[in-house]
VORO-148503 format. One line per 5 residues: their letters; for each residue x, y, z of C-alpha. Coordinates in nm, 3 decimals. Each point is the difference from the previous one (the first is absolute). Example, Ala and Ser with C-alpha at 12.3 -4.5 7.8 and 13.67 -1.06 7.14 Angstrom:
AS = 1.230 -0.450 0.780  0.137 0.344 -0.066
end
This chain:
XXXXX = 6.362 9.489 6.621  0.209 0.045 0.328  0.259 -0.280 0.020  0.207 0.167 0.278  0.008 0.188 0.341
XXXXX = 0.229 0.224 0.101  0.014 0.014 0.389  0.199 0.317 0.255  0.127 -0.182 0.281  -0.004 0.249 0.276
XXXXX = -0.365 0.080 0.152  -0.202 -0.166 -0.290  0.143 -0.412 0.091  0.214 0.086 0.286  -0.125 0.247 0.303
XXXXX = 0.301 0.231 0.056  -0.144 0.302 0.120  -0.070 -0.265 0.294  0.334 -0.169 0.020  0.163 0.312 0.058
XXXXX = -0.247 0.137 0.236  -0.020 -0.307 0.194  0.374 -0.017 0.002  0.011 0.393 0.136  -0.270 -0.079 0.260
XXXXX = 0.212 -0.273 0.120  0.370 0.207 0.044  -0.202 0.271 0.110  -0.151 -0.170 0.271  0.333 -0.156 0.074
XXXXX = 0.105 0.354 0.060  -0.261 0.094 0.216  0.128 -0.271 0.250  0.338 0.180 0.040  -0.140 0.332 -0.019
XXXXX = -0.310 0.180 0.126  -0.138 0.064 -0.390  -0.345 -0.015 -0.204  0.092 -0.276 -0.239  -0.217 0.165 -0.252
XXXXX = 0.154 0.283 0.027  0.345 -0.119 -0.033  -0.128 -0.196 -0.316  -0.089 0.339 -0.155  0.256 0.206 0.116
XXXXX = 0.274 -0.309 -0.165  -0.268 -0.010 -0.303  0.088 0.396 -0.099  0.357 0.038 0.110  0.087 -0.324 -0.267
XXXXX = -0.198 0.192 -0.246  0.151 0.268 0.028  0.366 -0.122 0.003  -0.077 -0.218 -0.224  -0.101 0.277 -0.263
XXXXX = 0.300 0.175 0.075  0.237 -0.239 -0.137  0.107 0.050 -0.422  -0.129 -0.332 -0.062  -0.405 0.109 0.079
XXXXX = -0.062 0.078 -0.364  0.142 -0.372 -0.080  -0.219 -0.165 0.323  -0.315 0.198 -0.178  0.087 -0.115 -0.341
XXXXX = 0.082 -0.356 0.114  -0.315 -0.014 0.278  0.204 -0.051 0.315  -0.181 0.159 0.277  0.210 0.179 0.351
XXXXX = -0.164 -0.347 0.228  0.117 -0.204 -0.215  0.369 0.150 0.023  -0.029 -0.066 0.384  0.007 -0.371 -0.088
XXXXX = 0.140 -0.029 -0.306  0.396 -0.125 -0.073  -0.012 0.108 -0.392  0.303 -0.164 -0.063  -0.096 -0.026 -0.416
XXXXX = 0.204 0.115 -0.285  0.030 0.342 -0.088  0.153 0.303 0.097  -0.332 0.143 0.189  -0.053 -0.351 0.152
XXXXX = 0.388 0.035 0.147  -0.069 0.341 0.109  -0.366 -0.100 0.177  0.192 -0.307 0.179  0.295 0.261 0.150
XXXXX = -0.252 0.232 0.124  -0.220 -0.302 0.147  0.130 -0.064 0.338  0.016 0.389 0.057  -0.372 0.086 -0.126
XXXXX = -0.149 -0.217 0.220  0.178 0.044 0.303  -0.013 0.389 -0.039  -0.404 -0.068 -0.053  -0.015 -0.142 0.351
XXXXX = 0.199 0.226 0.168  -0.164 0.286 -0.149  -0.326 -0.111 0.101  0.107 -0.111 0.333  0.156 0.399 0.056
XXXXX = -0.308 0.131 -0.150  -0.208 -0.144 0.348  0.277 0.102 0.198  0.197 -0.310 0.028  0.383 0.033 -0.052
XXXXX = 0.158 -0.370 -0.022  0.159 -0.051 -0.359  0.095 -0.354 0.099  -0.318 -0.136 0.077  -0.165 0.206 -0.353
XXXXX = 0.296 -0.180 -0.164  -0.129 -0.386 0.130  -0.370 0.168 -0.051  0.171 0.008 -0.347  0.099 -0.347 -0.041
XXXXX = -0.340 -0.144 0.176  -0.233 0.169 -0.259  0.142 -0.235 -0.310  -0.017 -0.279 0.236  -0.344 0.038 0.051
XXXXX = -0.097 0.078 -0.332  0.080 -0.350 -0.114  -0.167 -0.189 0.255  -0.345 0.217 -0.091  -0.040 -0.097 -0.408
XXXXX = -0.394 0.044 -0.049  -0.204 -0.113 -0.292  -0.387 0.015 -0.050  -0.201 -0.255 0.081  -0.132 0.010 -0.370
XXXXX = 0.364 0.005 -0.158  0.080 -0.388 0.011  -0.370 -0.032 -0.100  -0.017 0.172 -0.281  0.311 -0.094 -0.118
XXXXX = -0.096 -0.330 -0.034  -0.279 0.056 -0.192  0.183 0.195 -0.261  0.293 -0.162 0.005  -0.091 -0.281 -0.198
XXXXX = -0.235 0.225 -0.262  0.258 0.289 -0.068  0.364 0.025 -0.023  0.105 0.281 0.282  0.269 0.186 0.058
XXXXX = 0.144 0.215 0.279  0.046 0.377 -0.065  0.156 0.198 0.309  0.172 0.306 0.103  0.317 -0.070 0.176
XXXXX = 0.350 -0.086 0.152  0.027 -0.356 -0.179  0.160 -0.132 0.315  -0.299 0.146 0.237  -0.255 -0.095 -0.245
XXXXX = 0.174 -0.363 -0.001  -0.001 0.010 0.392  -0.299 0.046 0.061  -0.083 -0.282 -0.296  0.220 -0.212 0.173
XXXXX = -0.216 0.043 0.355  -0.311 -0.088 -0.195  0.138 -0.284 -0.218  -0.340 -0.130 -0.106  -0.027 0.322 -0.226
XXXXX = 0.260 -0.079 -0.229  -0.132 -0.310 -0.185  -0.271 0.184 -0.133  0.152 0.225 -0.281  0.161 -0.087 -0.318
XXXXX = 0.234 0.320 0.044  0.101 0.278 0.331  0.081 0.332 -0.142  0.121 0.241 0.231  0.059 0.329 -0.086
XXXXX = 0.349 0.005 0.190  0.139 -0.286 -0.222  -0.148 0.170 -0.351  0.119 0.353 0.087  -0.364 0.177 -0.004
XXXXX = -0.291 0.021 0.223  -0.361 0.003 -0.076  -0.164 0.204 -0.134  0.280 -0.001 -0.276  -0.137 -0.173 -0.272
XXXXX = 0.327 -0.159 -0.111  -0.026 -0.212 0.307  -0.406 -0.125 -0.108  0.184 -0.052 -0.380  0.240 -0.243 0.160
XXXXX = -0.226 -0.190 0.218  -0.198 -0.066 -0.347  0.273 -0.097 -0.146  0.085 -0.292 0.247  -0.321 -0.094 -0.005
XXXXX = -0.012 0.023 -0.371  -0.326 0.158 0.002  -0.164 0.277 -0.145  -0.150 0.309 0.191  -0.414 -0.079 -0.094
XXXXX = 0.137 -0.386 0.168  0.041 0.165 0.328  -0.161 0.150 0.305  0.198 0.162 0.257  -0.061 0.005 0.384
XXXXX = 0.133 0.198 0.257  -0.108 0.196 0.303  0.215 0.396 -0.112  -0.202 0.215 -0.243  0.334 0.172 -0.087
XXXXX = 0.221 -0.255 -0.051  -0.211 -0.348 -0.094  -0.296 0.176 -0.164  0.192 0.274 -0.182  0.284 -0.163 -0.169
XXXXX = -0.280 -0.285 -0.076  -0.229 0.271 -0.179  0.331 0.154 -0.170  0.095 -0.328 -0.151  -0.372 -0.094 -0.129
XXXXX = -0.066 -0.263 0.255  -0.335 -0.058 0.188  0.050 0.060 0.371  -0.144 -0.136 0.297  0.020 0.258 0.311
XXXXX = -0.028 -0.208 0.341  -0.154 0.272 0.219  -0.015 -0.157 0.350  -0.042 0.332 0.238  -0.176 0.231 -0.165
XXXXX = 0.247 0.196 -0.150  -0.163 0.270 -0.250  0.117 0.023 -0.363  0.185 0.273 -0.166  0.060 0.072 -0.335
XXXXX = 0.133 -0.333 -0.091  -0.287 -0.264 -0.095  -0.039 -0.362 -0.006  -0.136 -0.254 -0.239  -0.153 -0.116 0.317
XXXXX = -0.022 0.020 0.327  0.005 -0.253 0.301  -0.044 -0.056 0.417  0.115 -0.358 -0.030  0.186 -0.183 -0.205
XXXXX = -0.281 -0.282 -0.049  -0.130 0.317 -0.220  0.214 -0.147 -0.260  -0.204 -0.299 -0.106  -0.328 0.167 -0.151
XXXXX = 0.245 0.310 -0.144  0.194 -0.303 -0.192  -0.325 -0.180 -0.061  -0.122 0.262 -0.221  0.288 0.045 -0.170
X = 0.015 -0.327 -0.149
end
């Protein structure tokens, strides 16, 4: 009998492949009233110089491990403990404004100063652009008074907390927020699915796990003996890793956990 949820955070509750595209589109554009450029193109061209730089850096295996992606280094501050956390927050400031300028140069625009306040825009609009589902809140309420759930995400603690605390009426929901940051391992490590049954004080046949990454949600899931739930909004095909189940929607939930009563 399930008698908890495990949620991700990013892309299966909260939209941020949007928020960060929307936030792009809009410093792009900015850009594009200075300058005589393609705001798509600038977009992409910014997109694959952070990634890039971003894998060049000796903290990439830790970012991987961890599940910090290169957009979210162009907004985040990681100012949390640790020694890879102190080394992320030096190389901040630089990272992002060498992304812009890069990508600026790379369309033939030479102005470091105005990639550098491209730079500091990008967070700026990030925040202001924190999308949900319209089923999230829904669905949330629904469970939340049938099953005890918990949050499960990959992540700087403080930019997983951010963008928590610019979508506030998440939080009350879950008994427990674990993010990988804050316990040291990322999904798919089991250790971190052991811990998160451990606050709950449940055992792995009491769960079911949701979350939109095959590799990460789905496979550390399967590797610690917990059903999974794969939310599957665009079509993405499967590879090698396989789901207990599989969903478009998260009101998919209700006849999955209806028949496993």
């Amino acid at each position: 009998m399930i008698k908890a949820i495990f949620f991700d955070l990013d892309d299966t509750l909260l939209w941020d492949q949007k928020s960060i595209s929307e936030a792009f589109k809009a410093t792009c554009e900015y850009a594009a009233e200075k300058y005589e450029v393609d705001a798509e193109q600038l977009e992409e061209a910014v997109r694959e110089e952070a990634r890039e730089l971003y894998a060049s850096y000796d903290t990439y295996s830790f970012t991987q491990m961890i599940g910090i992606n290169p957009f979210e280094g162009l907004w985040g501050d990681f100012g949390d403990e640790g020694i890879e956390f102190g080394k992320m927050k030096e190389f901040a400031p630089a990272y992002r404004r060498d992304s812009w300028i890069r990508g600026l140069k790379s369309l033939g625009i030479n102005d470091e100063e105005f990639g550098a306040e491209l730079a500091e825009r990008f967070p700026l609009e990030r925040k202001k652009r924190p999308f949900l589902y319209d089923e999230t809140f829904q669905v949330l309420n629904e469970l939340h008074d049938k099953y005890r759930l918990l949050l499960l995400t990959n992540g700087s603690p403080e930019l997983q907390n951010t963008k928590l605390a610019i979508t506030p009426e998440l939080v009350p929901y879950f008994d427990h927020i674990v993010i990988s940051g804050g316990f040291g391992k990322g999904k798919p490590d089991v250790s971190i699915f052991e811990h998160a049954l451990e606050r709950m004080n449940v055992s792995k046949d009491e769960v079911l796990m949701v979350g939109d990454n095959l590799m990460t949600d789905i496979l550390g899931a399967s590797r610690c003996g917990i059903q999974s739930v794969w939310i599957n909004r665009h079509e993405k095909e499967r590879n090698e890793v396989i789901p207990t189940y599989e969903i478009t929607h998260l009101e998919e939930l209700y006849p999955i956990l209806q028949s496993l009563k």
